[in-house]
C-alpha positions in Angstrom: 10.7 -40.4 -10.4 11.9 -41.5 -6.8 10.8 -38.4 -5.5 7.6 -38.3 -6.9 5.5 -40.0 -3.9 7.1 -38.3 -1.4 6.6 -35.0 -2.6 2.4 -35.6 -3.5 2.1 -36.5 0.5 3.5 -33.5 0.9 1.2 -31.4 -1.3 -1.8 -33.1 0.2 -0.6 -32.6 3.5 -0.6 -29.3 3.2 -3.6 -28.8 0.8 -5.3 -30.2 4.0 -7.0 -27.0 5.4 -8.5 -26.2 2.0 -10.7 -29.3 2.4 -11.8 -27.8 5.7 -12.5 -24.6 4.0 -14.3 -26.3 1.2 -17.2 -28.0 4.0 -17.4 -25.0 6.1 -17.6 -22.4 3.1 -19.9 -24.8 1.1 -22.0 -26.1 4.4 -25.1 -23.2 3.9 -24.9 -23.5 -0.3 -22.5 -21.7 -3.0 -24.9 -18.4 -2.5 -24.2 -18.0 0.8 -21.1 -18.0 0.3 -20.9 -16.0 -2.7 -22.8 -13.3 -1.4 -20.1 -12.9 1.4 -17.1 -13.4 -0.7 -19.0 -10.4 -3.4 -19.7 -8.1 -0.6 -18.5 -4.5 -0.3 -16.8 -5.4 2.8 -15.0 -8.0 1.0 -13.6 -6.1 -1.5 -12.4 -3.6 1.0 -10.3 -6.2 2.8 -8.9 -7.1 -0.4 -7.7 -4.1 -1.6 -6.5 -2.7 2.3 -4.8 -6.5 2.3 -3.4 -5.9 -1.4 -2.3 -2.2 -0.5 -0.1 -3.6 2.7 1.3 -6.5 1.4 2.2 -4.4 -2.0 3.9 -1.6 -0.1 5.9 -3.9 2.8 7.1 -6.4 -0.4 8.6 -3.1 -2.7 10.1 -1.7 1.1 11.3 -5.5 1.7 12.9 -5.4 -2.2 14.6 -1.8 -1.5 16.2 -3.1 1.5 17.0 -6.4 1.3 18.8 -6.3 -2.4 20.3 -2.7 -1.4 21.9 -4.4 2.1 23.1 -7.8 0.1 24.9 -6.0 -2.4 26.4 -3.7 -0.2 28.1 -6.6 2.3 28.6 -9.4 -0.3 30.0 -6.6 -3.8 31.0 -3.4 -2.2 33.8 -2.2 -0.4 31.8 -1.4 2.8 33.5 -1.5 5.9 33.0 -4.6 8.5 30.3 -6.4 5.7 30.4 -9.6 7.7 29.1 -7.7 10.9 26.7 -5.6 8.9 25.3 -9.1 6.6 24.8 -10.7 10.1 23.0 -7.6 11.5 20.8 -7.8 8.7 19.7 -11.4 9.7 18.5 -11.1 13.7 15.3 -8.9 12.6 14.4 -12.5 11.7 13.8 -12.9 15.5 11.6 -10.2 16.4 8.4 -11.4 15.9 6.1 -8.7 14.2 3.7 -8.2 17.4 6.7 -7.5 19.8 8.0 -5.0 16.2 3.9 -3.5 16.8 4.3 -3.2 20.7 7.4 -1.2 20.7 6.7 0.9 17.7 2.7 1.7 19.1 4.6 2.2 22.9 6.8 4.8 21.6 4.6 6.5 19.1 1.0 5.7 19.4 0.0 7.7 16.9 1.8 5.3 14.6 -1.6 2.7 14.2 -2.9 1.6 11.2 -1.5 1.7 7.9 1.8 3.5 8.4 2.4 0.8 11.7 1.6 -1.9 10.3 3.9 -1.5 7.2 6.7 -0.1 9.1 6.1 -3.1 11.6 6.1 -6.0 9.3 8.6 -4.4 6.5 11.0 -4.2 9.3 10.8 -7.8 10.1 10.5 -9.0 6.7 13.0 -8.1 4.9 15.9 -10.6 5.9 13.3 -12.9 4.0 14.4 -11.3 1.0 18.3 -10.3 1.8 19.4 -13.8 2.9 18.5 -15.8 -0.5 19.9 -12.4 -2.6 22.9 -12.7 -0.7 23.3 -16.0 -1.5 22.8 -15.5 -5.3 25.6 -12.7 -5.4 27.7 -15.1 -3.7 26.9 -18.2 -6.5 27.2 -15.9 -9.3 30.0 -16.4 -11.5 32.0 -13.3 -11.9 33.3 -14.2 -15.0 29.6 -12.4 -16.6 30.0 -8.8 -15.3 33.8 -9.0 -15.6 32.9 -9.4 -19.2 30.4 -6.6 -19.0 32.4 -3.9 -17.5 35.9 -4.7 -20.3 33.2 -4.4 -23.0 32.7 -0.8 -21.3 29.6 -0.9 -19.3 30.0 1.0 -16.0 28.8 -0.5 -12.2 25.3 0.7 -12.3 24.8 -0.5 -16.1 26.4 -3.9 -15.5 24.7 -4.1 -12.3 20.9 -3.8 -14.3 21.7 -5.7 -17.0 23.7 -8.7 -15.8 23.6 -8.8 -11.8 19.9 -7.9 -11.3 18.6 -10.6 -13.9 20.4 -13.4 -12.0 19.5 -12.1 -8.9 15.4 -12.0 -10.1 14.3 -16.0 -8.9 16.2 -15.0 -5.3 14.8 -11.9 -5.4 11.2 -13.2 -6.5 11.1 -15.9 -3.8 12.3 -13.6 -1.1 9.7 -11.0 -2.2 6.9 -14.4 -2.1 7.9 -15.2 1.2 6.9 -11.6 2.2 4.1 -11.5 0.7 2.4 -14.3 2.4 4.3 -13.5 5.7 2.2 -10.5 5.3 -1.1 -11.9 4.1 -1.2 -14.3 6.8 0.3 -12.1 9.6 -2.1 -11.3 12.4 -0.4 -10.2 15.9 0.9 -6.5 13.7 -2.1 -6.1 12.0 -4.6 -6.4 15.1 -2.2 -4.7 17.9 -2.1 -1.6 15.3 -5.3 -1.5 14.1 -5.1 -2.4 10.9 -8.3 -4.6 9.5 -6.7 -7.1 6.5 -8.5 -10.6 5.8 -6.2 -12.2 8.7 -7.9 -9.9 11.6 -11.9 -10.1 10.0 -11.3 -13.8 9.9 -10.1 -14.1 14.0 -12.8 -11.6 14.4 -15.6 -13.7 12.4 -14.2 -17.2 14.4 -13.9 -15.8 17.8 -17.8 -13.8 17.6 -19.8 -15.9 15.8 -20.5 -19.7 15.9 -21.3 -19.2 12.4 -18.0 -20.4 10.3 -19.1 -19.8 6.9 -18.3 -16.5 6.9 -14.5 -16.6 7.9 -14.2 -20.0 5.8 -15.1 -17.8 3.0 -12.9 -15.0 3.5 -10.4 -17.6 4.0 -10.9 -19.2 0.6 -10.3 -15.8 -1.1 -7.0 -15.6 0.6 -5.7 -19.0 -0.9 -6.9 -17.6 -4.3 -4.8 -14.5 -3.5 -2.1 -17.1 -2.8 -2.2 -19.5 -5.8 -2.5 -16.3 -7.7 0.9 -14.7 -6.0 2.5 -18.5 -6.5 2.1 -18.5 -10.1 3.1 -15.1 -10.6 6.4 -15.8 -8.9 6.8 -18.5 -11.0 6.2 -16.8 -14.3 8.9 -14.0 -13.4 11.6 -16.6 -12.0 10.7 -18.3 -15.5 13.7 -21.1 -16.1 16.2 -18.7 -14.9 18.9 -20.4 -12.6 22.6 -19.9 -12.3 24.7 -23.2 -11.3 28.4 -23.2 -12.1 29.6 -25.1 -15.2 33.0 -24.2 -14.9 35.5 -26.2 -13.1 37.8 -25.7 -9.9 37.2 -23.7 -7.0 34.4 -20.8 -7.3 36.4 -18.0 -7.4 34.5 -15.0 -5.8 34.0 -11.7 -7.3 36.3 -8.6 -6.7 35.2 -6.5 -4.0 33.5 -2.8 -6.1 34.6 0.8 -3.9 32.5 2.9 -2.8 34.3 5.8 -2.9 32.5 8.6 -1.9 29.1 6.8 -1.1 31.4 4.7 1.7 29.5 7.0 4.6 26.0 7.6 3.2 26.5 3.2 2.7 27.2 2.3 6.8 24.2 5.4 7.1 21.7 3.4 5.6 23.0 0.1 7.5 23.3 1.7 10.5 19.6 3.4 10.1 18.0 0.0 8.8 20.0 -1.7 12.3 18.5 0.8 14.5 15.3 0.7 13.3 15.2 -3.4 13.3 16.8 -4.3 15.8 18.7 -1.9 18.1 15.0 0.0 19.0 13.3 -3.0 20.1 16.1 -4.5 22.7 16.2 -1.0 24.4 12.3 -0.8 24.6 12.6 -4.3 26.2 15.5 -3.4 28.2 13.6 -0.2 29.6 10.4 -2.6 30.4 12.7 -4.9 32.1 14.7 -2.2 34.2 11.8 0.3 35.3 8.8 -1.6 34.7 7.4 -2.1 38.7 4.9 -4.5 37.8 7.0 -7.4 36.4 7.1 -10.1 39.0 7.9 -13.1 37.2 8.8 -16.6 38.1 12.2 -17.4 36.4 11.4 -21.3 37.0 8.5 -21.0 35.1 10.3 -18.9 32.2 12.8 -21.4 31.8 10.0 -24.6 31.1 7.8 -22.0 28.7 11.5 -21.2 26.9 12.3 -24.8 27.0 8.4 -25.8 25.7 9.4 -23.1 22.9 12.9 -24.8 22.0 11.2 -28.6 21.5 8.5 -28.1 19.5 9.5 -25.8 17.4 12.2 -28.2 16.7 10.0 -31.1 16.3 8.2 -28.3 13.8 11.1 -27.2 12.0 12.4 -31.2 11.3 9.0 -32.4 10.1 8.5 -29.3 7.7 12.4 -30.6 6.1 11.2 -33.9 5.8 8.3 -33.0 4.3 10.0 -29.8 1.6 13.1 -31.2 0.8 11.4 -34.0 -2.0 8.7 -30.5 -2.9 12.0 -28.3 -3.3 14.0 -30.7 -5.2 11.4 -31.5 -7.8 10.3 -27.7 -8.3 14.1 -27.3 -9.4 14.8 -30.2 -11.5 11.4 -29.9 -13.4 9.6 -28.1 -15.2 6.3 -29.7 -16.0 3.0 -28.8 -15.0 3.2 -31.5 -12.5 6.4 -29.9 -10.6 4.3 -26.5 -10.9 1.6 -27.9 -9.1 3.1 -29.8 -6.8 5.1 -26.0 -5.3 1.7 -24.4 -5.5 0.3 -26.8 -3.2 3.1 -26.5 -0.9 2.4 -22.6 -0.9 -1.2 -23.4 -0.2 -1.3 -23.0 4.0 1.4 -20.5 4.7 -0.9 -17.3 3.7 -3.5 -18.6 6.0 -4.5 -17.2 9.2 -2.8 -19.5 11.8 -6.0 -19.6 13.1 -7.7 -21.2 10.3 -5.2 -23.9 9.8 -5.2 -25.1 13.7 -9.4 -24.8 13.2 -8.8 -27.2 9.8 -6.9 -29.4 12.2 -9.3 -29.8 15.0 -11.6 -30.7 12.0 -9.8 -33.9 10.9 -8.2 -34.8 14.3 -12.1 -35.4 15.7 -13.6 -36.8 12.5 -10.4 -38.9 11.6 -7.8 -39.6 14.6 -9.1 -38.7 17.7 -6.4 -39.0 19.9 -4.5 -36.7 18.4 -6.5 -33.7 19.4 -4.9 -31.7 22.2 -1.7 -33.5 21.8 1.6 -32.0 20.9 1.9 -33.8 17.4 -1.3 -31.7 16.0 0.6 -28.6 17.0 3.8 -29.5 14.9 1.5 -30.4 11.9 0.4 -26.9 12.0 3.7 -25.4 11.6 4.7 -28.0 8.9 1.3 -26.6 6.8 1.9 -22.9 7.6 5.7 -23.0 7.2 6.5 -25.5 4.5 7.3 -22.9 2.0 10.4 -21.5 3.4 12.0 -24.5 3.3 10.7 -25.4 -0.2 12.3 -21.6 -1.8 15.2 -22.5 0.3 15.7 -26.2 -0.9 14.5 -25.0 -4.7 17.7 -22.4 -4.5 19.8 -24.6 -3.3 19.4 -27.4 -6.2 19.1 -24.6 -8.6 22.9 -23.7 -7.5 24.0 -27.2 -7.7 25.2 -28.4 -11.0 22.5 -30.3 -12.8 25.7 -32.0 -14.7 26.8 -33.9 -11.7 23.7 -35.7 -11.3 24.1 -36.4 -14.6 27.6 -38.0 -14.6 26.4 -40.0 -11.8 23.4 -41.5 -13.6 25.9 -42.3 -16.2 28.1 -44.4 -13.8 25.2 -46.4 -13.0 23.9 -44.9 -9.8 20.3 -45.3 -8.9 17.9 -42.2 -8.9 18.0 -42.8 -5.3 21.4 -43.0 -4.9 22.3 -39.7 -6.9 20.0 -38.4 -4.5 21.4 -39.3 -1.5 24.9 -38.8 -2.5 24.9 -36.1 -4.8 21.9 -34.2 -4.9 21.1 -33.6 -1.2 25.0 -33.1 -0.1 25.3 -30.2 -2.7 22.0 -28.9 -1.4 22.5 -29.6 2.5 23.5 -25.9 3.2 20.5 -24.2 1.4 18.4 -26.9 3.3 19.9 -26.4 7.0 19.1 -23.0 6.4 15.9 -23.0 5.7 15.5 -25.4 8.4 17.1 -22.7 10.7 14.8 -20.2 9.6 11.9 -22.4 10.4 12.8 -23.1 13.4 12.7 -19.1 14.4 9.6 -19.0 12.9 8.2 -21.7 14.7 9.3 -20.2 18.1 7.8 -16.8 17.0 4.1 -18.3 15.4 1.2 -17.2 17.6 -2.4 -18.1 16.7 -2.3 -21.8 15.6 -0.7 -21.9 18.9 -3.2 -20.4 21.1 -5.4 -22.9 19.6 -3.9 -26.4 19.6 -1.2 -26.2 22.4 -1.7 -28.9 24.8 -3.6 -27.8 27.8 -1.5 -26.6 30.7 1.4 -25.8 27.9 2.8 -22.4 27.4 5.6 -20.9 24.5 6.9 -17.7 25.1 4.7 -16.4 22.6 1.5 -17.4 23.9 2.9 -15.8 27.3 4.1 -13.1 25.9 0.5 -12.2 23.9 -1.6 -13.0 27.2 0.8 -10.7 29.5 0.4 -8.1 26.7 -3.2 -8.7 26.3 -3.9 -7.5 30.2 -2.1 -4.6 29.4 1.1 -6.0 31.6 4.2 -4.9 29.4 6.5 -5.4 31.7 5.5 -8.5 32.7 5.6 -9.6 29.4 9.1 -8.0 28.6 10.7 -10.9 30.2 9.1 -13.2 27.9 9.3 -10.9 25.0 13.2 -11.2 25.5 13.8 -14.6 25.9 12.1 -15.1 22.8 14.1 -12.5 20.7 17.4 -14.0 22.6 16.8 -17.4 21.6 15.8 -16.9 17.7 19.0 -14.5 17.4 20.9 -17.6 17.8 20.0 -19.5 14.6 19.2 -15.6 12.9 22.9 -15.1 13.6 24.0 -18.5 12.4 21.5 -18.0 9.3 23.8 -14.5 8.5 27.1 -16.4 9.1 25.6 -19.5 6.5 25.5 -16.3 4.1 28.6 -14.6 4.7 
């Protein structure tokens, strides 16, 4: 298969830091690390780490299938404004979400933080791809459904929520590694999870073993999350076979439930979005001790805009052959090659810049330091989103098409470029949009590989913070939010 090759370089790109892990686990013997990876403390990260990510992915479900059906089926007044809404959380990152929530109500740390905190910028992962999915389903199905006498609630369960389940499912992945590898929420509230023990372990102790170790059990968790997410998507997928323009569904009233409907928007809004901007406007208005250099913000904001660009265009090259071949096949092989893909993006930033520095002094030297290291960590941490965004997209596209192509005597490459990718090129530029917000927003892997004399806003942003200066850091803290709204809000008008 042409796409084949491609797609391997991209597995063992990012299977990269779990060779890293493999030396520095492995470097004092398999007992070592054994007895650190059996430990009581271990175990107690596991299930804290379990118990968070559980709780934020079931909040994440609740909201982001409850807010796509409500502005892509129902009746609800001004969905378009409400769908888009539901996107810009997307560019809060989850320690600004931890500042403001722990400013306002301190007694917020630990558990109850940190899942409000990240649940409230995770969910879009979850309503944008679920949207989507109500959008490409055929109508034609629960049409059917409700003249056979099935009511909304009934035909939603047993013919909208099963074609919804491999959006649904990805989204609910997405989370769960968000949240697994997450560490500026976790540490600002207090919460320990395997991402703060191993920043702790790294920054105390010369000894890597241990966090290597603790490391390796979080790609276990991941592999194990992978496959589950592939056993419940199963072969489901739901491309159009019929033929003309898709016709979209009829818009279901609410009725009575209109008010309690733009409640729970307006409540998820506030809480998301509308909370954070007014605790950055009230640093930014009152706050004495914010004297800032608005030369110097400009370079950090445009230092943020060009690499995570470079990031978000090297993590597309690399997913797009990944995505298309975990949609198209279902061998082992095409299993495999996803899982790999999966492999960095639930590990501590950290750990993946450390994996880097590894091979950049052993292998190419004049790399470390330099810019292009830095966009090779966002490419291993973030490869996934565009892989469960490209994977949708193909799933959508008619398989038949390709089909009729190969019959006219098109090469595999060819169908590729001309029928394949076009179909999919939405799907893809949107997960490249959402890459690109996550780039701007990522924090550790940063710290550690940025060129010297380099700043992003969020390296600014934590080291303001870090001294204790909020409003110093508030004008950091919202140019960053300003400038990932812009592809959040053209992220929620791709799904409206």
């Amino acid at each position: 298969m042409v796409l084949l090759v491609p797609a391997c370089v991209a597995a063992v790109f990012a299977l990269l830091p779990l060779g890293y892990l493999a030396v520095r686990a492995l470097e004092r013997g398999p007992g070592y690390a054994w007895d650190i990876v059996a430990g009581e403390r271990t175990l107690q990260l596991l299930g804290r780490s379990l118990g968070l990510t559980a709780v934020v992915v079931a909040a994440c479900l609740v909201l982001g299938v409850s807010l796509a059906w409500l502005t892509v089926r129902a009746d609800l007044p001004g969905a378009r404004a409400w769908s888009v809404l539901a996107t810009l959380p997307l560019a809060v990152p989850s320690y600004v979400a931890a500042f403001v929530w722990l400013a306002a109500v301190p007694e917020i740390a630990g558990f109850t933080g940190a899942a409000l905190a990240l649940t409230l910028v995770s969910f879009p992962y979850v309503h944008l791809p679920v949207a989507a999915a109500l959008r490409g389903i055929d109508p034609a199905q629960e049409e059917a459904a409700r003249s056979l006498g099935h009511g909304p609630l009934r035909t939603f369960l047993r013919v909208t929520l099963p074609q919804l389940r491999p959006a649904a499912a990805g989204g609910a992945l997405l989370v769960a590694l968000y949240v697994l590898s997450d560490f500026g929420a976790v540490s600002l509230l207090r919460y320990d999870t395997f991402t703060r023990a191993i920043h702790t372990s790294y920054s105390a102790s010369f000894d890597r073993t241990p966090a290597a170790a603790l490391s390796v059990v979080l790609v276990v968790m991941t592999v194990a999350l992978v496959a589950a997410e592939t056993r419940t998507r199963g072969r489901a997928g739901h491309a159009r076979t019929g033929a003309g323009t898709a016709r979209p569904a009829a818009r279901i009233p609410l009725g009575r439930w209109r008010t309690p409907a733009l409640a729970w928007c307006a409540a998820v809004t506030a809480a998301a979005v509308v909370f954070p901007l007014v605790t950055l406007g009230y640093w930014l208005a009152v706050g004495t001790s914010a004297t800032w250099d608005p030369g110097a913000l400009a370079r950090t904001a445009w230092a943020t805009l060009g690499v995570a660009a470079a990031g978000a265009a090297l993590t597309t090259v690399l997913a797009l052959p990944v995505g298309v071949v975990a949609a198209r096949h279902r061998g082992r092989g095409a299993r495999l090659l996803e899982q790999a893909a999966y492999a960095g993006h639930a590990l501590p930033g950290i750990t993946v810049a450390l994996s880097l520095v590894f091979f950049a002094v052993r292998y190419v030297y004049p790399l470390y330091q330099q810019l292009p290291l830095l966009v090779c960590a966002y490419a291993v941490l973030f490869l996934p989103l565009v892989v469960a965004a490209t994977r949708a997209a193909v799933l959508q596209a008619p398989p038949v098409l390709e089909d009729v192509a190969r019959s006219l005597g098109r090469s595999p490459l060819r169908v590729l470029r001309e029928v394949t990718v076009p179909l999919a090129a939405p799907g893809v530029a949107a997960g490249a949009a959402l890459t690109f917000v996550v780039c701007m927003k990522e924090l550790p892997a940063t710290l550690l590989l940025r060129p010297t004399g380099m700043d992003t806003l969020a390296t600014r942003l934590w080291t303001e913070t870090g001294a204790g200066s909020f409003a110093a850091a508030a004008p950091y803290a919202a140019a960053l939010i300003l400038l990932a709204a812009v592809p959040s809000y053209l992220l929620g008008r791709h799904h409206t």
